[in-house]
C-alpha positions as CSV (number, residue, x, y, z in Angstrom):
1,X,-23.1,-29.1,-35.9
2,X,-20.3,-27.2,-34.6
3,X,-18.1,-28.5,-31.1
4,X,-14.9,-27.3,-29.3
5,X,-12.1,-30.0,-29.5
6,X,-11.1,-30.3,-26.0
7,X,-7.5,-30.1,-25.5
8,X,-6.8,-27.4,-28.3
9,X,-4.9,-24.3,-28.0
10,X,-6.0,-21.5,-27.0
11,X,-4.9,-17.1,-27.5
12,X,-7.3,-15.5,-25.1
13,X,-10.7,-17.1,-25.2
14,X,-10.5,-18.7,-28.5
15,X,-10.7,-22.3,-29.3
16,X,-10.2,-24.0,-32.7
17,X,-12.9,-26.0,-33.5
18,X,-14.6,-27.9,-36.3
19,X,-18.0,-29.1,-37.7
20,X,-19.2,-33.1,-37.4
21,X,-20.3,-32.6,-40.8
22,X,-17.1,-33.6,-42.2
23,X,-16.5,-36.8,-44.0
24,X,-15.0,-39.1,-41.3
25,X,-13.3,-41.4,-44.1
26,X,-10.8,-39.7,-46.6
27,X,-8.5,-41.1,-49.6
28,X,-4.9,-42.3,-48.3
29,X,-3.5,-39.0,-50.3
30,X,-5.7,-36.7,-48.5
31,X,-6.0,-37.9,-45.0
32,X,-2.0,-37.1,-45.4
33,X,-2.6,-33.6,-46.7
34,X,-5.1,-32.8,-44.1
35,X,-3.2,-34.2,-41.4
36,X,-0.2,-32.3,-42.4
37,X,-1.8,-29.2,-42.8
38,X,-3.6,-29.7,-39.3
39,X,-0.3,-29.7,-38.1
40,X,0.8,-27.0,-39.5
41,X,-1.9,-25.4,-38.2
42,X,-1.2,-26.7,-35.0
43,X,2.3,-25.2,-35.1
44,X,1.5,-22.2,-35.8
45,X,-1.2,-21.4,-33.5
46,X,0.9,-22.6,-31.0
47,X,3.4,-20.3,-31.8
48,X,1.3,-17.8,-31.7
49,X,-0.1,-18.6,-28.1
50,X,3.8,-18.4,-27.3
51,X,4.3,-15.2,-28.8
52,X,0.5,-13.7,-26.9
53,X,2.5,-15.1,-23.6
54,X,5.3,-13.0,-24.7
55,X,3.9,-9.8,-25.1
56,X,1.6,-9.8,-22.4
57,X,4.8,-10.6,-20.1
58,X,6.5,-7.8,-21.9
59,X,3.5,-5.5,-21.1
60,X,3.3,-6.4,-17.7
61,X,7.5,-6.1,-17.5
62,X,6.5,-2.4,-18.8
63,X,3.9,-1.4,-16.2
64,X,6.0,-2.2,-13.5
65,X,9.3,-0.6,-15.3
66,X,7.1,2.5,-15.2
67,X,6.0,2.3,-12.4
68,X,9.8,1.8,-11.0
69,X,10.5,5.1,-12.8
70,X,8.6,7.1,-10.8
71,X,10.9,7.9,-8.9
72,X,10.9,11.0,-5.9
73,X,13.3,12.8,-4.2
74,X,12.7,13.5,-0.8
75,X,13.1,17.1,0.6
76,X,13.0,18.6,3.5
77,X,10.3,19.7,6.0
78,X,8.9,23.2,4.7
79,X,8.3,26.0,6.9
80,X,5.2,28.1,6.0
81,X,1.7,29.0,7.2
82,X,0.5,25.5,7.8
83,X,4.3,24.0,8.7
84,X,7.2,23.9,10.5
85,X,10.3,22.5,10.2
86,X,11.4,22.9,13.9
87,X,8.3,21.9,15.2
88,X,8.6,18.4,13.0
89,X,12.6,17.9,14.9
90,X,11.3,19.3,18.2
91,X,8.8,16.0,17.6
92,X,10.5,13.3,16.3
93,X,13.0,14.1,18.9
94,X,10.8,13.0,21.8
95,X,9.9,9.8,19.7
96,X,12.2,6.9,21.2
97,X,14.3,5.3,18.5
98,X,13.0,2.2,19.5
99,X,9.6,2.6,18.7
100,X,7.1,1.6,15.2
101,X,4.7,-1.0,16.4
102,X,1.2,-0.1,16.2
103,X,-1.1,-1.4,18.9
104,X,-5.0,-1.6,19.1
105,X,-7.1,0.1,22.1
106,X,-6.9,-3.5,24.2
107,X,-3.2,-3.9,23.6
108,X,-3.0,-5.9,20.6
109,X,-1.0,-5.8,17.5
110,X,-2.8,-8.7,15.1
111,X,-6.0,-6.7,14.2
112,X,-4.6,-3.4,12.9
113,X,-7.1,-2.6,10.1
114,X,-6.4,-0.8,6.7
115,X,-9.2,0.8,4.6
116,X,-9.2,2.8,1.5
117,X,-12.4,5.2,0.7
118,X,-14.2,2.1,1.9
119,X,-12.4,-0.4,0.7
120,X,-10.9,-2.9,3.3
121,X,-7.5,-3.7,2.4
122,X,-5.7,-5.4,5.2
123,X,-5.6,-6.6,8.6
124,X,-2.9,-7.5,10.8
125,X,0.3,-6.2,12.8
126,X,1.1,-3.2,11.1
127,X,5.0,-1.3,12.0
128,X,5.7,2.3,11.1
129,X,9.3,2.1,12.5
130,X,10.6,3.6,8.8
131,X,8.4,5.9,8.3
132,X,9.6,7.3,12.0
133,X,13.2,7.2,11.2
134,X,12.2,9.2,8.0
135,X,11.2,12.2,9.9
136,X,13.9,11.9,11.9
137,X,16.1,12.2,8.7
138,X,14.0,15.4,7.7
139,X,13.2,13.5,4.2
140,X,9.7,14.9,3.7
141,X,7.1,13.7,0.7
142,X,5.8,17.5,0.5
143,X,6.9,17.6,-3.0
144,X,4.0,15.6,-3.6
145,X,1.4,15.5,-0.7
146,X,1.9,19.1,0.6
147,X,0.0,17.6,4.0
148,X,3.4,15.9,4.9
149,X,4.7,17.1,8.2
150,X,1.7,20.3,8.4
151,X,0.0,20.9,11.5
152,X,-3.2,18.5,12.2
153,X,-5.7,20.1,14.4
154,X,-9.5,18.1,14.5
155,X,-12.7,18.2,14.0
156,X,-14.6,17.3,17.1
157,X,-15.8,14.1,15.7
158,X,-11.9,13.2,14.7
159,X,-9.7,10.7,16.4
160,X,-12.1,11.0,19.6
161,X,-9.3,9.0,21.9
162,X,-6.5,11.5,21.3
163,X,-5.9,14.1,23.7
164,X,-6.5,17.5,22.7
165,X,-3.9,19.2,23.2
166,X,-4.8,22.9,21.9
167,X,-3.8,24.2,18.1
168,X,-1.1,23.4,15.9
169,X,0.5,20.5,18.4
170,X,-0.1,17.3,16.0
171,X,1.2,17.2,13.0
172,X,0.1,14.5,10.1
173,X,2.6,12.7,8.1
174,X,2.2,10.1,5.1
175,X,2.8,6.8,5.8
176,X,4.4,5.0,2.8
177,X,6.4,1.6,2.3
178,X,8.1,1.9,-1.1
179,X,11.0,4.2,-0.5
180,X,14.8,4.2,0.5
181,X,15.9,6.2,2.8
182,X,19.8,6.0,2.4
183,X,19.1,7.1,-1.6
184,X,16.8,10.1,-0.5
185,X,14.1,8.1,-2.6
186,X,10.5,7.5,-2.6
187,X,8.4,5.9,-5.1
188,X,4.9,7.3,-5.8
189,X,3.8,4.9,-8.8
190,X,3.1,1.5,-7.3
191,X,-0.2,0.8,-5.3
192,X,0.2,-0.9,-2.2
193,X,-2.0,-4.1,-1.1
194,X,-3.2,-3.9,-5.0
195,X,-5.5,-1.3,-5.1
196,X,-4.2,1.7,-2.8
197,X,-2.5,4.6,-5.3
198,X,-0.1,7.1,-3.7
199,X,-0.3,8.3,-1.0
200,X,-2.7,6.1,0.5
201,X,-5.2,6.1,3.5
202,X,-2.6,5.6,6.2
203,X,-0.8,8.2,8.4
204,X,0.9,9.1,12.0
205,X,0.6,12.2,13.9
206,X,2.9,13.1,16.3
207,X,2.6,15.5,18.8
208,X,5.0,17.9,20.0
209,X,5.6,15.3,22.9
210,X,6.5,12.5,21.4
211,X,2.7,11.2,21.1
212,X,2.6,8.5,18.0
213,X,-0.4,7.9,16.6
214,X,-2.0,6.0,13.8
215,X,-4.8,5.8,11.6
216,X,-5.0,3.5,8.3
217,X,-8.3,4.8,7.0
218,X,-7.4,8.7,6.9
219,X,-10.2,9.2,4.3
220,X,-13.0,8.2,7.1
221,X,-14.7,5.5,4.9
222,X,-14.0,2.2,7.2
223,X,-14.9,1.3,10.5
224,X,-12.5,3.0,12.0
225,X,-13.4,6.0,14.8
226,X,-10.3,5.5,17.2
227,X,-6.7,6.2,16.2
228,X,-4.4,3.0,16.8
229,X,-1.2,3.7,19.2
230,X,2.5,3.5,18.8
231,X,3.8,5.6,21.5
232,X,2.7,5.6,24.2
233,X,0.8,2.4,24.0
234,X,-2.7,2.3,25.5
235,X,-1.9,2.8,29.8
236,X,-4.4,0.0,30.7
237,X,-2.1,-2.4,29.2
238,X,1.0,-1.4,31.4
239,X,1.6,-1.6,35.0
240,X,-0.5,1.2,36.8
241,X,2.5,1.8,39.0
242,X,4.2,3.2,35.6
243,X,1.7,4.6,34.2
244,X,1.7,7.0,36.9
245,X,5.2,7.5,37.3
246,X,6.3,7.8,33.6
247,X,4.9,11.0,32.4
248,X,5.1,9.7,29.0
249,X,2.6,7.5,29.5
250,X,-0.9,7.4,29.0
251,X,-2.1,8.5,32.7
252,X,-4.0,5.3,33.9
């Protein structure tokens, strides 16, 4: 009968093993050849798991070196049927600089959900304070999702909280963590929370009064119906009294 030895080396999912059958008593001479050949085998199968570890570090060293060369430039807003550059700066402009945090429709910032064609990916406080100060830099990802920075006008069924505020005043921009700004980079070839490829299910529009919005399940497969708020946040959470005198908030 055949058996595993516990304890022995393994490359993947194979195990060295050996049959009962053999004699358990050998000559002197032999027991010293087989024992020296078992450790030679031995020796070399654990070099061999050493040198599987290896490569698959290598190969996994490889993914993410390629993944590191896919590199993006940023460019500038476009202007054309479906954008506009001044609109985008008129925008941003009314956005305060101190603004990114994403709140929920009671006021809360622990619960922001991200979904992806179904998939839920994450939940918790969620800040989109860079992907702000990338607009305001005019560094646009149009190169490779032409949506970035074009005018977002909705379906009745869309975004049901947000005001509507006639055509062409929201625009939709990608929301996107693996970039630098100060090298006019952005990075398209890593996934983010594991399983989301470029450019992901998450996104602001901004109206052309400074109204921040987000959504992280742009595709429309989660749970969520309501866009989450960054500015203004939702007015039942502020004083009334400021509510009604700051016209940049949310009437109460």
């Amino acid at each position: 009968m055949v058996r595993f030895v516990d304890g022995a080396p393994r490359v993947g999912s194979i195990r060295w093993y050996h049959s009962e059958s053999q004699p358990r008593a050998l000559p002197v001479g032999h027991r010293l050849i087989n024992s020296f050949g078992r450790g030679l085998l031995k020796a070399e199968f654990v070099a061999l798991n050493l040198l599987a570890q290896a490569l698959a570090v290598a190969l996994a060293l490889g993914v993410r070196s390629g993944e590191a060369q896919t590199t993006n430039s940023f460019v500038p807003f476009p202007n054309n049927s479906t954008h506009s550059n001044a609109s985008v700066m008129a925008a941003i402009a009314n956005v305060p600089t101190n603004v990114g945090t994403v709140y929920d429709a009671n006021g809360q910032t622990n619960d922001i959900q991200i979904w992806n064609y179904g998939t839920f990916e994450y939940s918790g406080p969620f800040d989109v304070s860079s992907t702000l100060q990338r607009i305001r830099n005019n560094q646009s990802v149009a190169n490779t999702e032409s949506d970035d920075g074009g005018f977002f006008n909705f379906y009745s069924y869309e975004f049901p909280n947000i005001p509507r505020m006639g055509n062409n005043y929201y625009m939709e921009f990608v929301v996107w963590p693996f970039m630098n700004l100060t090298n006019n980079q952005y990075y398209s070839g890593t996934n983010d929370y594991a399983s989301m490829s470029y450019p992901g299910s998450m996104r602001l529009l901004i109206g052309l009064g400074g109204e921040v919005y987000f959504t992280g399940d742009h595709y429309g497969n989660g749970s969520q119906s309501d866009a989450y708020y960054v500015y203004p946040q939702p007015a039942h959470i502020l004083p009334r009294a400021n509510a009604r005198n700051d016209p940049d908030r949310l009437p109460p």
